[in-house]
VOGU-3710 file (C-alpha; in Angstrom, 3 decimals, decimal comma):
1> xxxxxxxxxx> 14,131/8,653/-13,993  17,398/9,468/-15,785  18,271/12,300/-13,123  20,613/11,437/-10,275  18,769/14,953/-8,511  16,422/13,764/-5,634  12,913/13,721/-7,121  9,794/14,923/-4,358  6,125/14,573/-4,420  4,155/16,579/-2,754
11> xxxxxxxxxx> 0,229/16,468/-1,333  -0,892/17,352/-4,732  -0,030/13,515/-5,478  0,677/14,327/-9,492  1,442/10,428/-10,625  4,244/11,098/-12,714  6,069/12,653/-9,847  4,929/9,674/-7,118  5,618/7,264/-9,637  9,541/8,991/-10,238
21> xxxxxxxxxx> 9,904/9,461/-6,630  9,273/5,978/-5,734  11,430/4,972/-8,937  14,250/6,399/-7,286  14,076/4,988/-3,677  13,538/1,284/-5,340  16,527/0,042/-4,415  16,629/0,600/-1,063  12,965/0,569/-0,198  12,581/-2,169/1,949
31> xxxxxxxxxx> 15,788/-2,023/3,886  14,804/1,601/4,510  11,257/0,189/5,869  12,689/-2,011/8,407  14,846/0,246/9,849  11,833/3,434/10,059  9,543/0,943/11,499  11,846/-1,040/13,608  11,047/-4,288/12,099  7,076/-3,829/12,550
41> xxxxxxxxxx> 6,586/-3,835/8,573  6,615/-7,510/8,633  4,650/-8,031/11,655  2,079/-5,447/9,612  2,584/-7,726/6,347  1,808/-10,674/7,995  -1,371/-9,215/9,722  -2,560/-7,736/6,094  -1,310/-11,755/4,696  -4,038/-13,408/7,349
51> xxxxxxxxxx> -6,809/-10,833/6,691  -6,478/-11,717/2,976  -6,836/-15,085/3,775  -5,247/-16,384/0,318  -6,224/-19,776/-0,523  -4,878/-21,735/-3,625  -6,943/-21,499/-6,995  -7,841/-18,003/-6,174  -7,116/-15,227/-7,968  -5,381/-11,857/-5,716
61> xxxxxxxxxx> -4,592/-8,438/-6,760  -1,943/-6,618/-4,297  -2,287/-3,206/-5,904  0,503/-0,524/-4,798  2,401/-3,504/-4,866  6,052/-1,544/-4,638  8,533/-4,204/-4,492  6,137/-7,186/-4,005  7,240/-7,840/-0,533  3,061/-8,119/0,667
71> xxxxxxxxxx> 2,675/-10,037/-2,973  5,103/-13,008/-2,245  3,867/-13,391/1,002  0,198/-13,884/-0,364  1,572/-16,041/-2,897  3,320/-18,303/-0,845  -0,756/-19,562/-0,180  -0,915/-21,122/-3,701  -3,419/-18,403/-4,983  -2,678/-16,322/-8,393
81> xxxxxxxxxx> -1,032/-13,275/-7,486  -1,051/-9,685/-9,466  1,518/-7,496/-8,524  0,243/-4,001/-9,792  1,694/-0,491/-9,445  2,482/2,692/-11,241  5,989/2,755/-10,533  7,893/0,891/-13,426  11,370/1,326/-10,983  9,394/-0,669/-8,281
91> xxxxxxxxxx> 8,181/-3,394/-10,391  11,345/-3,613/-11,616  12,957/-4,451/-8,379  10,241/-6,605/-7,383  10,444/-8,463/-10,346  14,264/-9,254/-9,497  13,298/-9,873/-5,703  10,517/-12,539/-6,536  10,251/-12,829/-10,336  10,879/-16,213/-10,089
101> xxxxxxxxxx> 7,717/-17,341/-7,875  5,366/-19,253/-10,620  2,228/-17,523/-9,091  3,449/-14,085/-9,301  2,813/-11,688/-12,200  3,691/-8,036/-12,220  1,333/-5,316/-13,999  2,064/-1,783/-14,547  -1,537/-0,253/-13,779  -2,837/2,916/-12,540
111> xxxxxxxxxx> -5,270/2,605/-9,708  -7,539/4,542/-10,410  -8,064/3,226/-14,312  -6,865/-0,268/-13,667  -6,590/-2,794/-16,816  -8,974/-5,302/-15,439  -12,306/-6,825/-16,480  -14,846/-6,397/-14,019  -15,240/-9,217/-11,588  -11,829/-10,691/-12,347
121> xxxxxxxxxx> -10,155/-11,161/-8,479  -11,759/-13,097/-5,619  -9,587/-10,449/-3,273  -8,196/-7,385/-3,601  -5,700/-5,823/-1,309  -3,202/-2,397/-1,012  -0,324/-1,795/1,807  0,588/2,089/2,105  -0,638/2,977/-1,129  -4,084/3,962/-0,823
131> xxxxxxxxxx> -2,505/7,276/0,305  -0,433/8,126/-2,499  -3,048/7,614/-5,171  -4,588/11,388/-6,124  -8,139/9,923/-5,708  -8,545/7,309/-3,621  -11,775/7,228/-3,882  -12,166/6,297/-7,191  -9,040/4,063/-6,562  -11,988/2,305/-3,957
141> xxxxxxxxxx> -14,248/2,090/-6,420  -12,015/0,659/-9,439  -11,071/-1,928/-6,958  -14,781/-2,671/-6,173  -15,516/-3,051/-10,099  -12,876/-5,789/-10,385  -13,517/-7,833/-7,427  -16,026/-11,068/-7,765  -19,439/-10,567/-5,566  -18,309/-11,756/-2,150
151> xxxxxxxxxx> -14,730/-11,581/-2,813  -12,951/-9,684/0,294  -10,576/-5,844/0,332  -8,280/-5,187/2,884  -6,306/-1,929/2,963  -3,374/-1,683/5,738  -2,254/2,270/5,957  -1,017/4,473/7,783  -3,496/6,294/10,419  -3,648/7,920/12,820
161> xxxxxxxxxx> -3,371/6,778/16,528  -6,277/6,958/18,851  -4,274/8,068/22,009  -2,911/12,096/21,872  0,016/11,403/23,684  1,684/8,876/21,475  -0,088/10,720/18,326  1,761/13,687/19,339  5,248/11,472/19,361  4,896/9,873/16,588
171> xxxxxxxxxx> 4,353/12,896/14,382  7,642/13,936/15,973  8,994/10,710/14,957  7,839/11,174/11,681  8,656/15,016/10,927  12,323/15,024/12,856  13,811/11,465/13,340  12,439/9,267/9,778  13,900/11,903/7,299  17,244/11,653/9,262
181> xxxxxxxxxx> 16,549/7,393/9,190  16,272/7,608/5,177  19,272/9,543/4,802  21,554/7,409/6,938  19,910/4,227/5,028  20,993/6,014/2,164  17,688/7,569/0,791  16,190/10,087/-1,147  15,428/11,927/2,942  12,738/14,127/0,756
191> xxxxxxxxxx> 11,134/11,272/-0,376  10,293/10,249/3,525  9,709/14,110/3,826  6,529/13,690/1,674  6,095/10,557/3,444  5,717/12,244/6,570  3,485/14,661/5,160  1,175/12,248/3,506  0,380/10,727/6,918  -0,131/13,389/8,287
201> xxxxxxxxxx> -2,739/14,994/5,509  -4,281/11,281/5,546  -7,885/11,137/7,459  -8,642/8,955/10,143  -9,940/5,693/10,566  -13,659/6,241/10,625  -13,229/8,714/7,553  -11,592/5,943/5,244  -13,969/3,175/6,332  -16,414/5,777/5,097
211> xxxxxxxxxx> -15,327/5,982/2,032  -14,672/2,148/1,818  -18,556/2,226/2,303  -19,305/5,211/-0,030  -17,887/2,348/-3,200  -20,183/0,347/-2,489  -18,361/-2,103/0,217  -20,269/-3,840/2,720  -19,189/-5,571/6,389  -16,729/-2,554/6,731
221> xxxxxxxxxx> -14,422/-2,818/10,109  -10,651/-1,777/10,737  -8,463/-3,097/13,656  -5,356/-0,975/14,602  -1,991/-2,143/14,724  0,812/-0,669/16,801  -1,044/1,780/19,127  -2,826/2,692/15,572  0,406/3,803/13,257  -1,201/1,727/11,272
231> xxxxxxxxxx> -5,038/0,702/10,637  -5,959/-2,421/8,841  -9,357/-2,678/6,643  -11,668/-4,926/5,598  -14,781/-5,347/3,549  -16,698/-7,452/1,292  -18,491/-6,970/-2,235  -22,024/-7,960/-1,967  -23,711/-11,259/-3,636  -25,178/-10,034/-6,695
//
């Protein structure tokens, strides 16, 4: 992005617009995510990390990989890491974050066209980018072509919590208090606005695990994290 203007996306999910917003907030993206979450990001990371279950020789794709935060914590297993993602401003950063891990590339790819042979990764993985891709399903399904039979997905994202009471405060949260958070971090605040609005478009639990299943994913199950802010995913490619 060469304009210092705030860019926005909006539920229409148009790449070139994600991809510029999330170019702009680069910088300051993680600091930003610690604060909004209150430090649960890495407790999240770290649940997403063991679900993976990276061992050394294999070969991971974190797609949506933003600033490779989730990436260099699967690479500090030993296994081959691909950081992928659409947004060249994100790479960028996490290339100067963790460029210098030795099991760490970094791919510019769009997910739902991704510039893989089939069968390539023995797991695949994405952290709170499922939601900003304009079809996840076929996102789903690009991820099942390039994943070895038996190799393992996990998705962590946003959901939506079980109970209505805290539901109903966290969409407060979320609609009043994060924009306000990203501004005072120093963010693009509209950024987070379409954040908050992405969440709360985004289906529920039972509906993604659906389509997890729909791509062809077996052994489908989700466990909630934080009273369900956030669900986490997991399924396996058959054995051919």
């Amino acid at each position: 992005m060469t304009s210092n203007e705030p860019n926005r996306a909006d539920l229409g999910k148009n790449p070139a617009q994600v991809s510029g917003m999330f170019d702009q907030v680069a910088a300051g993206y993680d600091r930003t995510n610690v604060v909004m979450t209150f430090g649960n990001d890495a407790f999240w990371r770290a649940a997403a990390t063991r679900a993976v279950a990276p061992k050394k020789g294999e070969r991971i794709l974190d797609l949506g990989a933003g600033t490779a935060s989730s990436s260099a914590s699967l690479a500090g297993s030993g296994a081959e890491v691909v950081a992928a993602d659409f947004s060249p401003g994100m790479l960028a950063e996490g290339r100067r974050r963790h460029g210098h891990l030795p099991n760490l590339s970094f791919v510019e790819a769009d997910a739902t066209d991704l510039p893989f042979g089939d069968d390539e990764f023995d797991a695949v993985t994405m952290s709170y980018s499922l939601r900003n891709v304009h079809d996840p399903k076929k996102a789903l399904a690009e991820l099942f072509r390039v994943t070895k039979p038996g190799g393992r997905l996990v998705v962590n994202e946003f959901s939506t919590p079980p109970s209505p009471l805290f539901r109903g405060l966290y969409r407060f949260y979320n609609a009043r208090v994060l924009p306000r958070v990203a501004r005072l971090a120093g963010t693009n605040a509209e950024a987070y606005d379409y954040l908050n609005e992405s969440i709360r478009d985004w289906p529920d639990q039972a509906t993604l695990a659906s389509w997890i299943r729909a791509a062809g994913w077996t052994e489908v199950a989700h466990r909630n994290l934080s009273m369900g802010i956030v669900a986490l995913h997991r399924a396996i490619k058959p054995e051919l």
